[in-house]
N, C-alpha and C positions, 0 to 999 in steps of 0.2 A: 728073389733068389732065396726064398727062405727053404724052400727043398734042396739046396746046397748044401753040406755039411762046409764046416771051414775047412778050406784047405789054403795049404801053404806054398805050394809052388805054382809059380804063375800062369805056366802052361797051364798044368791043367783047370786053373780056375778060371782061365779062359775058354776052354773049352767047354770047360760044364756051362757057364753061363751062355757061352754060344747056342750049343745043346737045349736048353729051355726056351731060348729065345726063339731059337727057330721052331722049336715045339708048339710055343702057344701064338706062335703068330699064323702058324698051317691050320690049329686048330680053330683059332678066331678069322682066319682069311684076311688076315693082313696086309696092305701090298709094300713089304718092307726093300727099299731103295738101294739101302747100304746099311754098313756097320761099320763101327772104328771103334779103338778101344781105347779106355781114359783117357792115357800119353803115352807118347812115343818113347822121352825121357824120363827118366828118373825125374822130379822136379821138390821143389820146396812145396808142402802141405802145410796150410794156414794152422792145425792143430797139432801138426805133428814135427814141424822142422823137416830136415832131411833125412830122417828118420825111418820112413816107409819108403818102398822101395815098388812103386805101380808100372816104372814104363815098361816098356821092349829092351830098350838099350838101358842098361845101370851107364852111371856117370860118377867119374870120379871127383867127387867136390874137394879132394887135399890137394889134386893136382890143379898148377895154375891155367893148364890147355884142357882143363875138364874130360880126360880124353872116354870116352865111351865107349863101350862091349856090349855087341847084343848077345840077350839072353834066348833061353830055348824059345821062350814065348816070340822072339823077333823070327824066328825062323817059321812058327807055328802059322803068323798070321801072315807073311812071306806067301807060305799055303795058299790059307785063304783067298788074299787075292788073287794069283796065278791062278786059280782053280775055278773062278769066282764061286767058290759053295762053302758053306758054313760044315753042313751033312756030313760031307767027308773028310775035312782034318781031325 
């Protein structure tokens, strides 16, 4: 992913990385099966606490029912499978 620039919002770093993936896997003839993306939930990172925030759905760790909201990226990937294509979300 080093042709990425950082970005901050999950959607589209999803996207982008989708975006290259299915770039170089057309260009190397790949036969790529599936795709998932890190988590689903927010979770605990061994260096970083709860601190980063990688799933679909954010989770709220002050709440005792943890309760969870998906994010734009939950609807993005929503997409993708319904569509099953990477290309067009």
């Amino acid at each position: 992913m080093k042709h990425v620039k950082k970005i901050h919002n999950a959607s589209e770093r999803h996207r982008a990385y989708a975006k290259i993936h299915n770039a170089s896997t057309r260009q190397d003839g790949a036969n790529v099966q599936g795709y998932t993306v890190w988590s689903l939930m927010d979770n605990m990172e061994w260096s970083s606490g709860y601190t980063v925030k990688y799933g679909l759905y954010q989770v709220n760790f002050t709440d005792p029912n943890r309760t969870r909201t998906p994010k734009a990226s939950a609807s993005w990937y929503t997409n993708v499978i319904a569509q099953r294509s990477i290309s067009t979300c």
